[in-house]
N, C-alpha and C positions, 0 to 999 in steps of 0.2 A: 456538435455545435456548429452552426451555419455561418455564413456570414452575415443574416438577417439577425439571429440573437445576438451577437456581437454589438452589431450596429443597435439594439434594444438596449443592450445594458449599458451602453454609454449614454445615449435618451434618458435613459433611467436617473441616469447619475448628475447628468443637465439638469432633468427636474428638480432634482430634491438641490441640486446647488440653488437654483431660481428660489427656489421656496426656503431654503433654509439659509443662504447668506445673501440673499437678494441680488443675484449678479445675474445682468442681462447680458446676454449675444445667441447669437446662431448657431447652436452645438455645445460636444463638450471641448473642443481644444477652444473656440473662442474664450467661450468662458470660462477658461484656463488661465489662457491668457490677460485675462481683466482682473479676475480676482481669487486668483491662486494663492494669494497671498495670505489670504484669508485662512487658509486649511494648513494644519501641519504638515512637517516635513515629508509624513513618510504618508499620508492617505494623498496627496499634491503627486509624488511619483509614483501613487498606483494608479490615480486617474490619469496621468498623463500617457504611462502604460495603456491603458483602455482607449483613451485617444487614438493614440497611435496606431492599435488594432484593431478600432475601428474605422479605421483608415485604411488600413490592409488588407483588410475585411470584403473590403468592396471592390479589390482586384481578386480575381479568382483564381489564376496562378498564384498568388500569397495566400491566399485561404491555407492552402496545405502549410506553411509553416509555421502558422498560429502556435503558439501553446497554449490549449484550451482549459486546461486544470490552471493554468499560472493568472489567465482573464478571469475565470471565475473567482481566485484568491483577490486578486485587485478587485474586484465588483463589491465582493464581500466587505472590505474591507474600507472601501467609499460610501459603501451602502451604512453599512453601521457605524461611523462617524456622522452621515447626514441623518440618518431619520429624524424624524420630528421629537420632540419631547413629547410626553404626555401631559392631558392637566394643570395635574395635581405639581409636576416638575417644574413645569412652566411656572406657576402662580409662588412656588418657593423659590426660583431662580429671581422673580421678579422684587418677591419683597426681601430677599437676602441684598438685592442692589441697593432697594430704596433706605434698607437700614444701613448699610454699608456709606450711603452718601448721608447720612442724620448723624454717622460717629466719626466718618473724616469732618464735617462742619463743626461739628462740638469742639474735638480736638482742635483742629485749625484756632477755632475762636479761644480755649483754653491757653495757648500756647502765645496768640495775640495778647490777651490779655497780660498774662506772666512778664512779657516785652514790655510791653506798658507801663506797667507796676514797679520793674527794674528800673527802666529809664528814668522814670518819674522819680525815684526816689526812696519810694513807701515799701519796698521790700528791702 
């Protein structure tokens, strides 16, 4: 593994962040640095690992001390956190939210009401 693949699969891992949590900057440590927050605990310390080695990466006396199996396990595992949904996933993600905001409303208004009702007297 070179230090041009390296440098690829942090690109890689840039992209799908831009695309799949909307975070702009220049690389992947910027947009680490912006919106890391966003990502779990532990896909957050593999990309930041890939950062770093892509960093490394680009001096060529550090090339040799890479761990090339441990960058591929972080790749993997930023990569399969970000992919895209499909579809079908997508369009259940969305109406599970829209129902989701139709039963906290009911509730809410149920629970107003009941306050209501108390105070006033009639229960």
């Amino acid at each position: 593994m070179s230090g041009v693949s390296v440098q690829q699969m942090a690109g890689r891992v840039a992209e799908l962040m831009e695309a799949r949590l909307r975070i702009r900057g220049q690389g992947l440590g910027d947009k680490l640095r912006r919106g890391g927050r966003f990502l779990p605990r532990k896909v957050r310390r593999e990309a930041e690992f890939l950062a770093r080695s892509a960093e490394q990466s680009a001096v060529p006396r550090l090339q040799m001390q890479l761990d090339h199996q441990r960058i591929a396990d972080a790749y993997d595992a930023c990569v399969r956190y970000l992919k895209p949904l499909g579809r079908s996933a997508r369009r259940k993600a969305i109406l599970l939210e829209i129902l989701t905001g139709f039963a906290t409303g009911i509730a809410v208004t149920a629970v107003l009401v009941l306050a209501l009702l108390l105070w006033r007297g009639f229960i």
